[in-house]
C-alpha positions as CSV (number, residue, x, y, z in Angstrom):
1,X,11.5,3.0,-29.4
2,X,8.3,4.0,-30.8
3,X,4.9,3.5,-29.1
4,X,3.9,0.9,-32.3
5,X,7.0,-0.9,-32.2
6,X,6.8,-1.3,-28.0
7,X,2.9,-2.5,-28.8
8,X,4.1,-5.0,-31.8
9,X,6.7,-6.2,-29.1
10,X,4.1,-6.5,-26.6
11,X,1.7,-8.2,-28.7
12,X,4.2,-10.8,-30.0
13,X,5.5,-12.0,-26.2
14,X,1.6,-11.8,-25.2
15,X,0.6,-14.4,-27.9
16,X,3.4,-16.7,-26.8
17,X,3.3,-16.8,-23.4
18,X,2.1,-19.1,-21.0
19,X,0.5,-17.7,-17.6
20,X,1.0,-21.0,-16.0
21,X,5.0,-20.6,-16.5
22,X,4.6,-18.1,-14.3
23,X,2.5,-19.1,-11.8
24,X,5.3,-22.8,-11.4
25,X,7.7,-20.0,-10.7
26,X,5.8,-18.2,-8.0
27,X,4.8,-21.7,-6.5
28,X,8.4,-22.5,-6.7
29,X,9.4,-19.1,-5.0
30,X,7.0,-20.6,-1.9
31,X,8.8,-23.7,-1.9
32,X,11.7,-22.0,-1.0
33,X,9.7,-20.4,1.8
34,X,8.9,-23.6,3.4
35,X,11.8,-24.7,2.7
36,X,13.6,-21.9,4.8
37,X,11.0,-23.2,7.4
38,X,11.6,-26.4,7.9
39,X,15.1,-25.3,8.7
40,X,14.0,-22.8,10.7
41,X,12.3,-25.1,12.6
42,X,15.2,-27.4,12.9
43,X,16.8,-25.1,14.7
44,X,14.4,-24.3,17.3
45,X,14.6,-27.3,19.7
46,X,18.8,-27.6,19.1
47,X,18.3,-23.8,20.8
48,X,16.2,-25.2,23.9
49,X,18.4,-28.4,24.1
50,X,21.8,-26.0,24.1
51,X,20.3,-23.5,26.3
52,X,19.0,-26.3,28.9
53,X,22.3,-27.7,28.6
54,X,25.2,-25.4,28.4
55,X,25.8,-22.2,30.3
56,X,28.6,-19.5,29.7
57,X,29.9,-16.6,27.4
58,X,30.4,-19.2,25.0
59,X,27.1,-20.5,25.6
60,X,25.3,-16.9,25.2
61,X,27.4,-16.6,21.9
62,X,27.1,-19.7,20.2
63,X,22.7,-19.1,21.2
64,X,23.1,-15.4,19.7
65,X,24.3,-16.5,16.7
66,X,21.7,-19.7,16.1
67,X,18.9,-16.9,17.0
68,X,20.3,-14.7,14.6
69,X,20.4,-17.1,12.1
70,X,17.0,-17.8,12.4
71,X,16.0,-14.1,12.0
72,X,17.9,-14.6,8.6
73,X,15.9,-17.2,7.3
74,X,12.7,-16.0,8.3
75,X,14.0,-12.7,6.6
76,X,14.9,-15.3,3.7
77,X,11.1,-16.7,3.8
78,X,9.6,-12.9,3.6
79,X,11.8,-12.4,0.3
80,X,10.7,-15.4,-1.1
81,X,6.8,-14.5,-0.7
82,X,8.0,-11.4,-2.1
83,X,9.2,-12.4,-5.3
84,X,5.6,-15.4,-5.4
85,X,4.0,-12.4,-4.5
86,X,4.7,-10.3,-7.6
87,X,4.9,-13.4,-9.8
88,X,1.7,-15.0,-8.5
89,X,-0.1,-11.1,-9.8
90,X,1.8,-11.1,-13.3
91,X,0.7,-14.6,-13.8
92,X,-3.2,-13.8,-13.0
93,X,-2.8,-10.0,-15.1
94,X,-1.2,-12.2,-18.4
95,X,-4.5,-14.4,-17.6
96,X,-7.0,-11.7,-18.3
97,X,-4.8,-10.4,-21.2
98,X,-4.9,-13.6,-22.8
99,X,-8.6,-14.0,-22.3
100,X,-9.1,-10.3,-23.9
101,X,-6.5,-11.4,-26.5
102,X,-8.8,-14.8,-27.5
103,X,-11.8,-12.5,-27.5
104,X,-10.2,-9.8,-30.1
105,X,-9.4,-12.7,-32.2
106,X,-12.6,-13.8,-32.3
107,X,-14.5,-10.5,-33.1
108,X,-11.7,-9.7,-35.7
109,X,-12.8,-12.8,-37.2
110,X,-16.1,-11.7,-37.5
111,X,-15.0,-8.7,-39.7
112,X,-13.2,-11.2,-41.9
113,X,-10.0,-9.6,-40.2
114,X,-7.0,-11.3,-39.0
115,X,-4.2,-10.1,-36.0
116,X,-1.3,-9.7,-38.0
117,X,2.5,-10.1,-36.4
118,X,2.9,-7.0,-35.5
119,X,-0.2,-6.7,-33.7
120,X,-2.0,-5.0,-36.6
121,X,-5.5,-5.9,-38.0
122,X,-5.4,-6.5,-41.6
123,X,-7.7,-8.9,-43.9
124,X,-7.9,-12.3,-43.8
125,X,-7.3,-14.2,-47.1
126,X,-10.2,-16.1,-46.0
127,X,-13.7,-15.5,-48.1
128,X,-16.4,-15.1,-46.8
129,X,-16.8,-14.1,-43.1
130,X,-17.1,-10.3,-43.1
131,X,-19.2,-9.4,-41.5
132,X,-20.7,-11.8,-38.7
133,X,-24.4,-12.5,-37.7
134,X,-25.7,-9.3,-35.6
135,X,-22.2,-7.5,-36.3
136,X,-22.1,-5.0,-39.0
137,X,-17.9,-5.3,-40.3
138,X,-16.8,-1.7,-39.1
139,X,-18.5,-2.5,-35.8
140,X,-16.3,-5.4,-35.5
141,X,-13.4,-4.2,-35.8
142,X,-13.7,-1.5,-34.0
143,X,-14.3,-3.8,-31.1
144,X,-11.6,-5.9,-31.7
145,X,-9.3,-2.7,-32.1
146,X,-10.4,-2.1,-28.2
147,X,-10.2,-5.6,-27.0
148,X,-7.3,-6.3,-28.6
149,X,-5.9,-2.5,-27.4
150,X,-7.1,-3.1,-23.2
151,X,-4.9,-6.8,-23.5
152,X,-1.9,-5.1,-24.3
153,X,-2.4,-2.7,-21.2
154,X,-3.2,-5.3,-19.4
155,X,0.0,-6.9,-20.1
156,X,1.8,-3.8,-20.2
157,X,1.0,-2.3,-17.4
158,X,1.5,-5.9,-15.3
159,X,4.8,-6.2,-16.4
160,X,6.1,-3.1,-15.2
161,X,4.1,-3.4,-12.1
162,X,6.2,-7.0,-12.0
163,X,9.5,-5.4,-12.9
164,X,9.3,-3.0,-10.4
165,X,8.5,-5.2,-7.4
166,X,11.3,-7.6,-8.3
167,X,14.0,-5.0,-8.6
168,X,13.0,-4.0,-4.8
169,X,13.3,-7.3,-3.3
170,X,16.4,-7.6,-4.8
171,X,17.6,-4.1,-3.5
172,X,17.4,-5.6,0.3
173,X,21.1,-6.8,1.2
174,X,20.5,-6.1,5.3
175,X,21.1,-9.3,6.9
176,X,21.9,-7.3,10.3
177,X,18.3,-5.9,12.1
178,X,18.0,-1.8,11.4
179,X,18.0,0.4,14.7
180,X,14.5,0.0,15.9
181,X,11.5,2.9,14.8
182,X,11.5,5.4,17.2
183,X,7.8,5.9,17.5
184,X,5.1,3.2,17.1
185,X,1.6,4.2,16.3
186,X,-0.9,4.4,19.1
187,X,-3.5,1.4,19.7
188,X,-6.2,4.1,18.7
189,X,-4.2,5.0,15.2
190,X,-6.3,5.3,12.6
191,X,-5.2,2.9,9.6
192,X,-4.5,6.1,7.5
193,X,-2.3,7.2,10.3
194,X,-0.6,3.4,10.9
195,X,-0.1,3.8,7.4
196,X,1.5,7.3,7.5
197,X,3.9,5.9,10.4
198,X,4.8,3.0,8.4
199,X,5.7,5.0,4.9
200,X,8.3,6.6,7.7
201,X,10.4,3.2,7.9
202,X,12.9,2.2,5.6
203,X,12.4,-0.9,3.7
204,X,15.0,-2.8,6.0
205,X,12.5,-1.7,9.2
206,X,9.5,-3.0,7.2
207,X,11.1,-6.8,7.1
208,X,12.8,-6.9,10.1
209,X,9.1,-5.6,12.2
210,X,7.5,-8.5,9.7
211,X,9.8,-10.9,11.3
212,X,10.1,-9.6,14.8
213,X,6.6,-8.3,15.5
214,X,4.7,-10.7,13.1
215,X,1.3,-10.9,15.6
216,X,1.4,-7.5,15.8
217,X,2.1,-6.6,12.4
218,X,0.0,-9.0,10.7
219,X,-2.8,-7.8,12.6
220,X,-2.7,-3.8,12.0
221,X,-5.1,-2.0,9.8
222,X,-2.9,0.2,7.5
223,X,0.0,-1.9,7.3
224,X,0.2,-2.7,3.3
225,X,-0.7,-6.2,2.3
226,X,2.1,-8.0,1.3
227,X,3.5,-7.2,4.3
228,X,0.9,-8.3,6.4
229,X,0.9,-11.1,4.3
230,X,4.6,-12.3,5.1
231,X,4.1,-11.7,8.9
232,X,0.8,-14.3,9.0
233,X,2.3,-16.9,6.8
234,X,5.4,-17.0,10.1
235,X,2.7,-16.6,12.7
236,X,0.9,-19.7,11.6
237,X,4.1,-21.6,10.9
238,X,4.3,-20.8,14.7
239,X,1.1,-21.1,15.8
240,X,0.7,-24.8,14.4
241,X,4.0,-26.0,15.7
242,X,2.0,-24.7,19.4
243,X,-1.0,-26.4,18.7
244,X,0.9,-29.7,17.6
245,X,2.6,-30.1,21.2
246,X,0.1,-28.6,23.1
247,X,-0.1,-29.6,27.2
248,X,-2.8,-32.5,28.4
249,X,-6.3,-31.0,27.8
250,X,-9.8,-32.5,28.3
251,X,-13.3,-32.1,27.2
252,X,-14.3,-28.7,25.4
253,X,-11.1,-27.5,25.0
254,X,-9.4,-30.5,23.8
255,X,-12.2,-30.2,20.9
256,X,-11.4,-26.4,20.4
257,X,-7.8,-27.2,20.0
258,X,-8.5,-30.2,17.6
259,X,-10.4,-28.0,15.7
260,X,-8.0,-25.5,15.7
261,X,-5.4,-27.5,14.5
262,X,-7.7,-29.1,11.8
263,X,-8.4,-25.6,10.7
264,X,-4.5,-24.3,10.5
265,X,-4.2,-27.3,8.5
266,X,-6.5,-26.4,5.9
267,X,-5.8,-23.0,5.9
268,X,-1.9,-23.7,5.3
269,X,-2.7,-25.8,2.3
270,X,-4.8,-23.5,0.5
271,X,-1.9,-20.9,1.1
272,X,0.4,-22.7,-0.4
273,X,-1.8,-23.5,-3.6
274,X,-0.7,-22.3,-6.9
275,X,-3.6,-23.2,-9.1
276,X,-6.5,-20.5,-7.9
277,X,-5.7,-16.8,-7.5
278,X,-3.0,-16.3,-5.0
279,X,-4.3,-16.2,-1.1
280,X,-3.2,-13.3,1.0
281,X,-3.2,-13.6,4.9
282,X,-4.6,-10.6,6.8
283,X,-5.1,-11.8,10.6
284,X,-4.6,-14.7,12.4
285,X,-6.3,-15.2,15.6
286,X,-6.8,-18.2,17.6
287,X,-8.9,-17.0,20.5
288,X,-12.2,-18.8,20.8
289,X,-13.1,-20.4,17.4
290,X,-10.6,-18.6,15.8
291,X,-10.6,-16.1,12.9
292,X,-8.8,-15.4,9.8
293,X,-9.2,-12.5,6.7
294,X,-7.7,-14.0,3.8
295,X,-7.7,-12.1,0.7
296,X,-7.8,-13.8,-2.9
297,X,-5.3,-11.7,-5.4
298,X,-3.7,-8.3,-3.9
299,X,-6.4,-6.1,-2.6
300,X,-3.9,-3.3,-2.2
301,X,-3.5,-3.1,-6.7
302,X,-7.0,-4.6,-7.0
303,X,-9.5,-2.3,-9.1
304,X,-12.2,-4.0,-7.5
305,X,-12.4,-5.5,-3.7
306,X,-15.2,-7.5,-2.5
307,X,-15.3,-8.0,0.8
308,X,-17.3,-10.8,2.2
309,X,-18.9,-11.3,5.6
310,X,-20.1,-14.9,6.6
311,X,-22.8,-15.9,9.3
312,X,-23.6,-17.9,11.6
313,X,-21.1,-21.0,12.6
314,X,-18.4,-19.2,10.6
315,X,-15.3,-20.3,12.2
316,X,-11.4,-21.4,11.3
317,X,-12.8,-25.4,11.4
318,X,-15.0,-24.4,8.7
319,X,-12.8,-21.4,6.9
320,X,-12.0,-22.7,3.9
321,X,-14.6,-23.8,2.5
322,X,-16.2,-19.9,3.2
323,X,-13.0,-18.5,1.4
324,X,-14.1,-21.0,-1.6
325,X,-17.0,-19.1,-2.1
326,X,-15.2,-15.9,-1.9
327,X,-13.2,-18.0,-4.2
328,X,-16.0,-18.2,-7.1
329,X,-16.4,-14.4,-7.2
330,X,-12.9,-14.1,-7.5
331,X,-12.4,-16.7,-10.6
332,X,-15.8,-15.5,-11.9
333,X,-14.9,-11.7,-12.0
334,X,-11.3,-12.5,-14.4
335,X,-13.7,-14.2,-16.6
336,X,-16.4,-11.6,-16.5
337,X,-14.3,-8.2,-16.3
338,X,-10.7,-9.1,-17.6
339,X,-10.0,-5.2,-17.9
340,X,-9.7,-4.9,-14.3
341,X,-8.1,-6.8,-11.1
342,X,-10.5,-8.2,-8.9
343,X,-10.0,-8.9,-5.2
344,X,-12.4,-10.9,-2.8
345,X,-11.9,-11.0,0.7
346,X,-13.1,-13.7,3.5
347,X,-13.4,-11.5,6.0
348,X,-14.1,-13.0,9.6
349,X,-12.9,-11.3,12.0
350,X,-16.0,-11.4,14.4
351,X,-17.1,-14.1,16.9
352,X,-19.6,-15.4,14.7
353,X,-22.5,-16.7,16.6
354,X,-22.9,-21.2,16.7
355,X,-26.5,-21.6,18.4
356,X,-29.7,-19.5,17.3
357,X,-29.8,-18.1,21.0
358,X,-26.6,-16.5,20.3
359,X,-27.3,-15.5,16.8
360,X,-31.0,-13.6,18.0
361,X,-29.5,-10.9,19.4
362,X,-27.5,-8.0,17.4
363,X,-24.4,-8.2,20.3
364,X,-22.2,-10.4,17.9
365,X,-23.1,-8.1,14.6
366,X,-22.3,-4.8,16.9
367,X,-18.8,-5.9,18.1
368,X,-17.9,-7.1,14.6
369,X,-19.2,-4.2,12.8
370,X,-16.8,-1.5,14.6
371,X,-14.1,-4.5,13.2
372,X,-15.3,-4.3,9.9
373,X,-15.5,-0.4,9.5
374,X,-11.8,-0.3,10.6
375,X,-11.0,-3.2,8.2
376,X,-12.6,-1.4,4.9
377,X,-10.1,2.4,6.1
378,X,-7.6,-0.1,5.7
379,X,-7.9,-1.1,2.6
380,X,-8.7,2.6,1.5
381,X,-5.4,3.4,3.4
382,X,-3.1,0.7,1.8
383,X,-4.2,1.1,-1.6
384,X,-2.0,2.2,-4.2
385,X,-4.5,4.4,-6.1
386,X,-8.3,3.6,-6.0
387,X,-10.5,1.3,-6.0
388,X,-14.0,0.1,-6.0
389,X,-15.2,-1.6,-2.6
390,X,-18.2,-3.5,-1.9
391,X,-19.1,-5.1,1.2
392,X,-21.1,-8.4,1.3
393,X,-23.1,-9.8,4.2
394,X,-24.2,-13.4,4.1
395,X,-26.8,-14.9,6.7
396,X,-26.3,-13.2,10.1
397,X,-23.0,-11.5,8.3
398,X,-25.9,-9.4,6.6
399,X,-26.1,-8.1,9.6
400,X,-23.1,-7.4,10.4
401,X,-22.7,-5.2,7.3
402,X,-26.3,-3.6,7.7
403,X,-24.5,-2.5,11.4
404,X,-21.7,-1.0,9.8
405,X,-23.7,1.1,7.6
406,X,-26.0,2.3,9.9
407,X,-23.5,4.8,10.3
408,X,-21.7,6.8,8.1
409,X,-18.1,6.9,7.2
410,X,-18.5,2.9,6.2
411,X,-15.3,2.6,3.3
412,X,-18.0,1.5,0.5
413,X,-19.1,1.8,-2.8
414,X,-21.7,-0.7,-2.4
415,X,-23.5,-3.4,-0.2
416,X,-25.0,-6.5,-0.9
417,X,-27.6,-8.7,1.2
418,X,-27.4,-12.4,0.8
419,X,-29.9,-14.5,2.4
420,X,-30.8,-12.2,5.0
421,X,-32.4,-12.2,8.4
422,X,-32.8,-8.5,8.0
423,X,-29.9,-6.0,8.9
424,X,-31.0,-3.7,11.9
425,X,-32.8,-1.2,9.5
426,X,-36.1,-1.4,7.3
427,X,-35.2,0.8,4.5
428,X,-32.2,1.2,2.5
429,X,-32.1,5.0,2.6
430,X,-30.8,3.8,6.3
431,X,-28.0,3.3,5.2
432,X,-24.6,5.3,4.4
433,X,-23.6,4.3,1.5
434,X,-23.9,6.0,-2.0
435,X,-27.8,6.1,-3.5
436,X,-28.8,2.8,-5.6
437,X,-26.0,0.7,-4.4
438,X,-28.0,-1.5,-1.9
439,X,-28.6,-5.0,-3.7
440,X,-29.8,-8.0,-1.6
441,X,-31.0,-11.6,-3.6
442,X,-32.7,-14.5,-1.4
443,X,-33.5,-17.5,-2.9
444,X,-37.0,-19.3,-3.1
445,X,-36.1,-22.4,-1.3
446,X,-33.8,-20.0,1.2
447,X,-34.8,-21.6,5.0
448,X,-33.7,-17.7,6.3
449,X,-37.0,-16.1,4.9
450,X,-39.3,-18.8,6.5
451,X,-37.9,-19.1,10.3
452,X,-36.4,-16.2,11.4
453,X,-39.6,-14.2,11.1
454,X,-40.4,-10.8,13.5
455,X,-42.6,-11.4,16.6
456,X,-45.6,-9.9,15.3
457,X,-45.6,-11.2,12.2
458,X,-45.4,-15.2,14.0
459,X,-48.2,-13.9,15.9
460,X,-50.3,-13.1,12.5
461,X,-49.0,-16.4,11.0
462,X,-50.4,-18.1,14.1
463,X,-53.8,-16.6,13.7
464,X,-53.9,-17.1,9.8
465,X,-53.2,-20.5,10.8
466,X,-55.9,-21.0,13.3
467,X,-58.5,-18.5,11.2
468,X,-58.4,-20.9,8.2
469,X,-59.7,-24.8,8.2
470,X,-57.0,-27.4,6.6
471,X,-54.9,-24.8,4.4
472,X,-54.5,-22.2,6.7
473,X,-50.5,-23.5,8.1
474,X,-49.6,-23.8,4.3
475,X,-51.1,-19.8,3.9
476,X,-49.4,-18.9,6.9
477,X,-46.0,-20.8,6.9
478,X,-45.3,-21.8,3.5
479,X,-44.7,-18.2,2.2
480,X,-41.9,-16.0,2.7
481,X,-41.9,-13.5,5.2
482,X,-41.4,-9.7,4.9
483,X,-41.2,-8.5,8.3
484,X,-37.3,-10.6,9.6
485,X,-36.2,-11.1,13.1
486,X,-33.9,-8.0,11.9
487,X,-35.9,-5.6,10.4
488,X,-38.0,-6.0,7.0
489,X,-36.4,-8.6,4.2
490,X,-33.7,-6.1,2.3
491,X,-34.9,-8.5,-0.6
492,X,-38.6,-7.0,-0.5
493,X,-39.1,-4.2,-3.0
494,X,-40.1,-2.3,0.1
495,X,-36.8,-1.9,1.7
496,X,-36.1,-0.1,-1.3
497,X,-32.8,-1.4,-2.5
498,X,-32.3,-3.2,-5.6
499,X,-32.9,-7.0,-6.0
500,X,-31.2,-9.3,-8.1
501,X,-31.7,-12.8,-9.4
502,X,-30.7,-15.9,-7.7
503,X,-31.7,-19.7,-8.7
504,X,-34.8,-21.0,-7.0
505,X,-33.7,-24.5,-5.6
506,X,-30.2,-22.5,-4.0
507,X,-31.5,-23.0,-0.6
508,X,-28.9,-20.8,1.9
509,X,-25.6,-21.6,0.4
510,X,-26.2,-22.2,-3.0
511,X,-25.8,-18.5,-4.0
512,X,-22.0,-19.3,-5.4
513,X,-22.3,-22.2,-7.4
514,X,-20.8,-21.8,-10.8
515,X,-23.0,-21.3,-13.6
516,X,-26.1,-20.1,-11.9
517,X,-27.3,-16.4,-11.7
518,X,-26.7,-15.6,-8.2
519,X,-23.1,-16.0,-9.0
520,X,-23.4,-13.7,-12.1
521,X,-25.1,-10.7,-10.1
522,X,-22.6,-11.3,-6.8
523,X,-19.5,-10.9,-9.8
524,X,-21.3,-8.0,-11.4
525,X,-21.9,-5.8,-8.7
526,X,-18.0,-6.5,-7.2
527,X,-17.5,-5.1,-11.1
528,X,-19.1,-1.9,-10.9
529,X,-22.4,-3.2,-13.4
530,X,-25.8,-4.2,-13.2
531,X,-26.6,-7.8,-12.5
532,X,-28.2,-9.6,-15.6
């Protein structure tokens, strides 16, 4: 078949179809996943009641064969997220084609041109439009010819990337577990070895470690997403069924726990969402406060991955509404840049600090940038080809990030500063990543650029304040500092990185509503472009 006639063929499905068909499929695929859980854990207490109660070769048998039969649902569950998995990614890719189709529609219309049947531009029978306002015709079509050309890649190339992931799942027929790797990789691995090691296995090894090592799995750097994925989505399953029958506890830890359990809650909800770009679990960890790295579309096929760093009082209780804002970047970046697959990333995996005693010293921003360096050679590792990574620090996350650049070898194209206290260094040529991709934007009413301000430059404040009858505190006080708790304010044209636009009245958290400029430059600079 020629090239034309697998285009025309492309272009006629394209026009048809409807992404949210696809995306009820992959929800339905996850239904079945929870549905495998439930019996799943159905069988769990029959096991402790039998095994309390009964004792014997038979006994052993009979519990052997409910155990395995539990391994083959949870095996069941991994297949299922599979399949969402690859439909949940066709669904979003048809969404951008379908948004590049609309647009070379549009401009065709402007050359008084018309998307024939076959996928062809030819003239419309319609008088009078060549030619739109600002668009000379030939202009027009030429960018319609493009437009029209990158959705039927898009589509394309998404539905063999589809094709191909569905015909693996349905390649695994081993029910019974596969002898056990010989070698595992060494707590100090490297993700590029881990993943070395793991491109070793067989693809009946990869499921069964999913669903016999999940903690462990779902928490190594280097492991490939989905896979990582599948063994979260059974750790919190198990993790919540502990927190819902946990022993008699009092005071503080009582409230941990409840918050814990609140946050598992919400967390498991938003996974199981089929509306927004499909939500990819990356770690799990319940100690403290608890942490979680969730990732919004595949970062392991992404073209672009964003990954962002929250700040103080970051913690599971609170993690979903961070990941909506990584959320916003995500939805924003199909609408902006529907060439290319953009990934964001909620990335907490640091004990963020709750109280400003904790959150004045760089302790918490050191430990969690050593976790964050290792995080980003993961994603280099996993990735199928390559992409462009940004890191982004918010509040005391700034931080964070600025720590993890303060050295080189940080896995980035690109940082960005979002209301910063400083980040450890005053000028961006302090930092290890390429030249001219350091952007930082605080906003006017931002509280960060008022109160965390350097020693000596309260101590000048104080004296401006005393020097100056009446207006001296609104001179001193009322204007933003330069000189941060953390170095100098990475959005002063002194720290010599680039600033870009946010809304005046955003305060510290407005920087992803929808619809305002912060938003814009945050999705641009994910995209590889300049912020408007």
């Amino acid at each position: 078949m020629s090239a034309a006639a697998v285009a025309a063929g492309t272009y006629a499905r394209l026009r048809v179809t409807d992404p949210r068909r696809w995306r009820a499929a992959a929800s339905a695929w996850r239904g079945w996943a929870a549905l495998g859980g439930s019996w799943a854990s159905a069988l769990a207490p029959l096991v402790a009641r039998m095994a309390s109660a009964w004792s014997g070769s038979a006994a052993t048998s009979a519990l052997g064969r409910l155990s395995r039969w539990r391994r083959i649902l949870d095996l069941f569950r991994t297949l299922c997220w599979e399949v969402d998995q690859a439909l949940s990614e066709f669904a979003a890719a048809l969404s951008r084609a379908r948004v590049l189709l609309s647009r070379a529609v549009t401009t065709a219309a402007q050359a008084g041109l018309v998307i024939d049947d076959s996928g062809r531009l030819s003239a419309s029978k319609a008088a009078g439009v060549a030619g739109g306002p600002g668009m000379p015709e030939t202009a027009a079509a030429g960018q319609a010819t493009a437009e029209l050309t990158a959705a039927l890649t898009v589509a394309a190339t998404a539905d063999a990337a589809a094709a191909d992931r569905l015909i693996e799942v349905a390649a695994v027929a081993a029910t019974r577990p596969p002898p056990r790797p010989e070698t595992l990789p060494a707590c100090t691995a490297t993700p590029a070895e881990v993943r070395s090691w793991w491109d070793t296995l067989t693809p009946a090894q990869h499921r069964w470690l999913v669903i016999t090592d999940s903690a462990w799995v779902g928490s190594l750097d280097g492991v490939p997403v989905p896979f990582r994925d599948a063994a979260n989505r059974l750790l919190l399953d198990r993790r919540q069924a502990d927190l819902d029958a946990p022993p008699a506890r009092h005071g503080p830890e009582r409230h941990r726990i409840d918050g814990l359990r609140r946050g598992l809650r919400a967390l498991a909800d938003r996974l199981a969402q089929g509306d927004g770009p499909r939500a990819y679990l990356l770690l799990l960890d319940l100690a403290g406060d608890g942490r979680a790295v969730v990732a919004l579309g595949d970062p392991d096929r992404a073209d672009n991955i964003l990954t962002h760093v929250p700040g103080m009082t970051a913690d599971l209780r609170s993690y979903v509404g961070e990941l909506s804002r990584a959320e916003q970047v995500a939805v924003r970046a199909a609408e902006l840049g529907p060439t290319a697959s953009t990934s964001t990333v909620m990335w907490l995996d640091y004990d963020a600090p709750d109280f400003v005693d904790e959150a004045a010293g760089v302790g918490r921003a050191q430990m969690g940038a050593a976790a964050l360096r290792r995080f980003q050679d993961g994603l280099r590792a996993t990735h199928d080809g390559a992409a462009r990574l940004t890191v982004l620090g918010h509040s005391y996350g700034s931080l964070v990030v600025g720590r993890a650049a303060a050295d080189p070898g940080l896995a980035a194209d690109g940082v960005v500063f979002v209301g910063s206290p400083g980040v450890g260094v005053d000028n961006a040529a302090d930092l290890h990543v390429p030249a001219g991709h350091v952007w930082s934007t605080t906003s006017r009413s931002d509280v960060i650029q008022y109160a965390p301000v350097a020693p000596r430059s309260l101590l000048g404040d104080l004296v401006t304040a005393a020097a100056i009858p009446l207006i001296g505190p609104a001179i001193a006080f009322a204007t933003p500092e330069d000189d941060l708790w953390f170095g100098r304010n990475p959005s002063d044209p002194s720290f010599g990185g680039h600033v870009f636009r946010s809304q005046p009245e955003g305060g510290h958290l407005g920087y992803w509503d929808a619809g305002r400029p912060a938003l814009d430059g945050i999705t641009a600079i994910a995209l590889g472009a300049t912020p408007p």
